[in-house]
Every structure is written in C-alpha cells, then in structure tokens.
N, C-alpha and C positions, 0 to 999 in steps of 0.2 A: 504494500500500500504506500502512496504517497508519501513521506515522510513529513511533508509540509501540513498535509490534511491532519497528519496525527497532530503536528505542536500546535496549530490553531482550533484543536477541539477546545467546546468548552466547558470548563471544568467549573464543580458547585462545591466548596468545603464547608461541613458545617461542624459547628463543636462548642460547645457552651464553653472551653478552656480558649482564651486570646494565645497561650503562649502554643498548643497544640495545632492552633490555625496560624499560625506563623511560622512553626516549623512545617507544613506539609506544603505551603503557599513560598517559602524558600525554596524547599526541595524540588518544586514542579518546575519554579523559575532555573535553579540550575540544569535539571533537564530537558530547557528550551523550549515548554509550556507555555504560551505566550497569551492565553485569555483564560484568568484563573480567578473566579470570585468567589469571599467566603459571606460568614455568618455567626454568630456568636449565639442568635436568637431564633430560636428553632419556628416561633409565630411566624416565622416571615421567608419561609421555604417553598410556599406555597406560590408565594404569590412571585418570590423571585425565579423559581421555575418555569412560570407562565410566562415572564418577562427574556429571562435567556436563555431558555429552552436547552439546558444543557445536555452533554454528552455522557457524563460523568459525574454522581453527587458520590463525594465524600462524606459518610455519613455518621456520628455519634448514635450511640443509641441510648446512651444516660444522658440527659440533657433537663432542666427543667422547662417548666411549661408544658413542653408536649417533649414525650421522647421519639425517641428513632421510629418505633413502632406507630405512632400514632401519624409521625410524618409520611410517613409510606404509606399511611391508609390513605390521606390526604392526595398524596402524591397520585395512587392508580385512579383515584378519583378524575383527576385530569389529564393523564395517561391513558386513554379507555380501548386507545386502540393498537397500545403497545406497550412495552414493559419498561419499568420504570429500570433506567441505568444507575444503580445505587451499588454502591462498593461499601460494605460497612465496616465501622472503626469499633471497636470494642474490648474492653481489657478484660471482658469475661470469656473463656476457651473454651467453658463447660457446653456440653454438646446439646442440653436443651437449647439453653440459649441461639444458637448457631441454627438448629431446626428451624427455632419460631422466626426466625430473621429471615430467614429463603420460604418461609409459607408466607411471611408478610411480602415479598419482593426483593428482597434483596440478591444479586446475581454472585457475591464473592464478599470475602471478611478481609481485612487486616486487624491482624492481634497485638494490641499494643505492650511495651513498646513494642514499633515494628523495625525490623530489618530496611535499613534502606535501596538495595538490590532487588529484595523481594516486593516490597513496597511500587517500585519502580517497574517492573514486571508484571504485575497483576494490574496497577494501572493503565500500562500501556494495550496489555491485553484485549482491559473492557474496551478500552478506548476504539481499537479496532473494532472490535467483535458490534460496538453502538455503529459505527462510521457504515458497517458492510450493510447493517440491519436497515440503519437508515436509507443506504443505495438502496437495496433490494425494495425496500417498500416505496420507494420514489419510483422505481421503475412498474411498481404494482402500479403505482396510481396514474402514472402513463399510461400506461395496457390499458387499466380500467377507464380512463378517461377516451382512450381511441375506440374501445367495445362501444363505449355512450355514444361516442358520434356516430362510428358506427352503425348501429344499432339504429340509432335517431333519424339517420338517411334513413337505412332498409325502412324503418316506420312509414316516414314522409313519402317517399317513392312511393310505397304501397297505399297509406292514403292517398295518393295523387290517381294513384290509377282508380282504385276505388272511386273517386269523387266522376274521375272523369266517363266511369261507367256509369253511373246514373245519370250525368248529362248526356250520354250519348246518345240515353235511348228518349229522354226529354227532347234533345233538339232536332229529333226525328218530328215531333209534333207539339212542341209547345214555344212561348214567343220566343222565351230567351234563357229557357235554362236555369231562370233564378230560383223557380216554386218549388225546384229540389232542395235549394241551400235553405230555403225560407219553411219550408215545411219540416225540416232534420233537425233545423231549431228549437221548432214548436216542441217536436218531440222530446228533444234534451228537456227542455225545461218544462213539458209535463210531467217526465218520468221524476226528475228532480223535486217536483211537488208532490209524489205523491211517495216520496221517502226512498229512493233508489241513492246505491251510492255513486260515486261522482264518476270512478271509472265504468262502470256500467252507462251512466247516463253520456257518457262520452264515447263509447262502443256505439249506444244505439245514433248518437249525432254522426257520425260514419258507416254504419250500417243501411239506414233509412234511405239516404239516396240512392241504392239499388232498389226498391222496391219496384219499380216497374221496367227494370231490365228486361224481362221475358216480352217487351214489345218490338223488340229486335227482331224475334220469330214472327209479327205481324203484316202480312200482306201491305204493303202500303193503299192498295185502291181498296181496303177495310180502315187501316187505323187514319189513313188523309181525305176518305171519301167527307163530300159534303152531304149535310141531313141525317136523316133517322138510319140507322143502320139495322135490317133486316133480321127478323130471329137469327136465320142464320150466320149472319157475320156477327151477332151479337155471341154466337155461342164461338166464332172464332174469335173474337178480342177477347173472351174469357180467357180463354185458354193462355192468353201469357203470362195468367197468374203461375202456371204449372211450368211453362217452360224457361220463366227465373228463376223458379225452386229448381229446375233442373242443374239450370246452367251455371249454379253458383252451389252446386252439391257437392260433396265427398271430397269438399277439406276438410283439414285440421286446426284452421285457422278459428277461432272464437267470433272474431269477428265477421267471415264468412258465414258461419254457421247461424249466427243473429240473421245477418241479411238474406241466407235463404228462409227461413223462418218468416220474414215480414213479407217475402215475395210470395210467399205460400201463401196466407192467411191475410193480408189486411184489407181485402175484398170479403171475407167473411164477415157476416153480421151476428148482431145481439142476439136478434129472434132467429136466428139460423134459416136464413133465408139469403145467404150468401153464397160466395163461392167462392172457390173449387170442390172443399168439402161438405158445404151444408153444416158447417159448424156452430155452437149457439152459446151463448152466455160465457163462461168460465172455461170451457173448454176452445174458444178462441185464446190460442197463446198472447199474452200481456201486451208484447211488441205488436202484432197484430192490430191489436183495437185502439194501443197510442198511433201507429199510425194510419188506417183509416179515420181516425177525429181529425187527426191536424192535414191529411193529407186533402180533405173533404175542404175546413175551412178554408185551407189556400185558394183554393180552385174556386171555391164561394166569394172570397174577398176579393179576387184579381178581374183587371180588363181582360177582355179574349177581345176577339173580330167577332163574336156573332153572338157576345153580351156585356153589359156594362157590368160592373164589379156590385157583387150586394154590397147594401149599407151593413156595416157590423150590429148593428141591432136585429136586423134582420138574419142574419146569416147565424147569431144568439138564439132565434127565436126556433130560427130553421135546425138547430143541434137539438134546441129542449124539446121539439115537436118529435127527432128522428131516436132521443133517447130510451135507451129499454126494446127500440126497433131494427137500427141502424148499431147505434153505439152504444156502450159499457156506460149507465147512468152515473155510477162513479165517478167515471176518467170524464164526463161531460161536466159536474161537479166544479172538481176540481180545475178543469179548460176556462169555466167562469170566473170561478177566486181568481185565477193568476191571467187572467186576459191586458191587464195591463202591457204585463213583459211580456203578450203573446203581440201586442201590438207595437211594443218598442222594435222589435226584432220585426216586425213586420215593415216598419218605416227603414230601419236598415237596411235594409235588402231586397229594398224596391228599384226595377229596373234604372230609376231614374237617379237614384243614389248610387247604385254602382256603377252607372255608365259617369256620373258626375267623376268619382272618384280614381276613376280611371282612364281619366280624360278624352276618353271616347265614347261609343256609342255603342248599344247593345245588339246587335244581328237579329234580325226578325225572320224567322224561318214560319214553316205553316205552324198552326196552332192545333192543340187538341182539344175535344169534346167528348166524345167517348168514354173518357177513364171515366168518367162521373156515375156514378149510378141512375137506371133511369131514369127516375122521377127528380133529378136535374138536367136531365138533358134539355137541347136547344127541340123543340119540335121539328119536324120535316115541314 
C-alpha cells in the first residue's frame, strides 16, 4: 500500500491521562503520522468522530464519564454500516476483559505499558486493514451507484416503451394521444384514495395506458368507420379487449401482468353486463373498475369532432346514474370526494397545455367513438 496513504491516515487518541496522550501523539509523530488528534474527555468522541471521521481510535477503556465500552456503543451507533476502527488501550490483560472489548467493537488491544515496536505494528496494521476496507467499500458504492443508473435507464426505456404502447394504439383513433396520460392519472390518484400504497398506485399510472392496446388487432374501416357501428362490428371492436390481454400475456414482468389484467377486464361492468367475460360486482379485478370510471370520465369531459365535451356536473350526474350498473358505487364514491385533483390533473394535461408547453402543436389524427359504451355513443 501506498506509504503516503498510510502517514496521512487519520488517527483519534483518547485517554483521560494528558501524559498517556502525549506519549502515543509523540510516538505516531516520530513514525511520520502526520494527522493525529487526541482527547482527554471521552463526552466528546462522538461527536469528534463525526467531524474527522477517523481511521484509527486509540482507545482507553477506564476513563470517567463514559468508559471505552460505552464509547463504542456510541460509536457503532454512527458506524451502522461499518465497523468501528478502534485499537484498544488497556492495562487490564485478564481475558474477560479482552472478550467484552471485541463483543463491544473493538478490532485489536495494546496492553499497557506497551512495547513501542509492537505498538507500532498493530497500529500500522489496523491502519491498513481500515485504508483497504475503506477502498473496497468505495468501490461497492460505485458498482452500486452504476446498478442504480443502471437499472434507472432499463426502468425509463421500458417505461418509454410502455407509455409509447398505449399511445400507439390511441393515435390510431383519438385526437392527440393525451386521454391516455390524463386518464393513468385519474387512476393513480383514485387508487391513492382509496388506500393503495404508493408503489402500487405508481405501477397502475404505467400500466393503465395499455388498456386499449388490443385495438391494434382492429380493422380500421370498424374502429375509423363513421356512425353507429353494426352488431356485428360491434362484437369485433369487443374483441380487442381479449386481444391486449393476449398481447401483453406470459410475462414476468408485475407491471405487464397489471396491464394485461386492465386490458382484460375494464370493459367489464358492475351488473355484469360487460365484456369479454360477463363479469359482475367484486369479481371485476380492482384495476378493472379504476379504470373503466376514469377511462369513461375522460372521454365524457373531452372535445371529439362529433361532440362537445360534457359539463363536469353532468358527466357527475352521468357516473351516479351509471353506479351499481356500469361502475363499482364505491370507486364512484370516492371519484367524487377527490374530483378536485381529478380536475387539477385534468387542466394539466389538456391538449392545449401540452402543446403550450412544448412549444408546439399537438397532431390531430382521426378521433374515436366506439371505445365508449353504447349508451354514449354518437347516434348514426
């Protein structure tokens, strides 16, 4: 090891005797120690440790006030994530003593008087042995900081694509791709009120915008036709509730697994007159019925080309008329209490605010109609 590293370690002496901290603060100076600070008052160990974070405490263990043992408890106190460098002084040899000093921390004794060779030797030792500890765990904490980044891209990326999957299948048919970020909102901050914890409710704000992925599989002169759409295209736009659950099936991924689940089910209703499976009440999964409410209101509250946007009293009126039929009376409940933030986040992330913000303009591709359940569709 460096020889330079070793004499600029720095060293902690404590010893309630002035003349004991003068002879060990001589001896480290003649051995070319060059940052060596003592203590005479054991109070104040704690607090000098924090400040110079030494490599090496020279330590008493008879001392008043607080002895060595009590220091050392102090000490791992603020050590938590490593072991406290303490070399202890002691003019007791008896081998109890020596036990309880290595259970409290302590890594090595000098027995007073001590040998100045051996003295010299055991301190150089720890000295190393702190220096390497310390390398090694510097270099831990580089790894571990490069896994975080990391890790933090693979996340990002994979949210990106994720995000960019449910717009995809949006600006296949709606104006601008926003009612995905704006409805994944709602959700978070449903599920949030109604007692989820925060990584969950942050899974489902990332999940939720795949819900109507399976319109990829849709014909376009079914999901872009203008007017009422025929039984039977009506039972082929169903159908891409099943063919997102497909197409987002048999990972391993938690958060896949959420957004095939919402692609599956948030077309299902309360009185089980939904679909793909005819599911009813409680036995619609959770995610489900958060986003059929918030995915419902968006599409209620926005402009299209072939309707003006409901008043929010209305679109209120139209949840409590559709509750116990459509939606989970609960989850419509609690959609009320927290409508404020369901409208703050609504004014967010309106086309007109994001294009402002982004000093551009938002792409108008064709619009959808369809996703809505009948009884808001536009008439033929």
């Amino acid at each position: 090891m460096d020889e330079a590293r070793i004499r600029d370690a720095r060293i902690l002496v404590v010893d309630d005797l002035e003349l004991n901290i003068k002879l060990l603060v001589s001896l480290l100076a003649e051995a070319g120690y060059r940052n060596v600070s003592s203590t005479t008052d054991s109070r104040q160990v704690a607090r000098l440790y924090t400040d110079l974070a030494p490599d090496l405490v020279l330590l008493d263990l008879h001392m008043p006030h607080r002895n060595g043992f009590q220091v050392m408890e102090e000490l791992r106190e603020i050590e938590r994530d490593s072991y406290i460098p303490v070399l202890v002084l002691t003019g007791l040899p008896d081998h109890a003593t020596r036990l309880r000093a290595l259970e409290a921390g302590a890594r090595d004794f000098l027995s007073k008087p001590f040998e100045h060779i051996e003295a010299l030797t055991r301190i150089r030792n720890m000295i190393e042995v702190r220096l390497l500890h310390n390398d090694a765990r510097e270099q831990n904490r580089i790894l571990e900081e490069k896994v975080r980044e990391r890790t933090h891209q693979l996340r990002e990326t994979q949210l990106e694509i994720v995000r960019r999957l449910g717009r995809a299948a949006e600006y296949r048919d709606n104006v601008t791709g926003m009612h995905v970020i704006r409805m994944s909102h709602y959700c978070a901050e449903l599920a949030r009120a109604i007692g989820w914890e925060e990584e969950a409710c942050e899974m489902l704000l990332h999940a939720s915008p795949m819900h109507d992925i399976g319109k990829i599989g849709i014909p376009d002169r079914i999901l872009l036709k203008e007017g009422k759409l025929t039984d039977e295209e009506w039972e082929v736009m169903k159908s891409h509730a099943a063919i997102g659950a497909e197409l987002l099936s048999g990972s391993t991924s938690p958060l896949m697994q959420m957004a095939m689940e919402i692609a599956l089910s948030h077309h299902e209703k309360w009185d089980g007159s939904g679909y793909p499976r005819g599911l009813k009440g409680e036995n619609i999964p959770i995610v489900g019925r958060i986003v059929a409410l918030c995915d419902v209101f968006d599409a209620l509250t926005t402009e299209r080309p072939y309707k003006q946007a409901w008043p929010v009293e209305d679109v209120v009126a139209e949840l409590e008329r559709q509750s116990g039929r459509h939606f989970d009376p609960k989850l419509v409940e609690t959609f009320k209490l927290i409508l404020p933030r369901i409208l703050q986040i609504r004014e967010r992330y309106t086309e007109k605010a994001v294009a402002k913000q982004s000093g551009g303009h938002q792409r108008l591709v064709p619009d959808e109609k369809h996703h809505l359940p009948p009884y808001f569709q536009p008439q033929a």
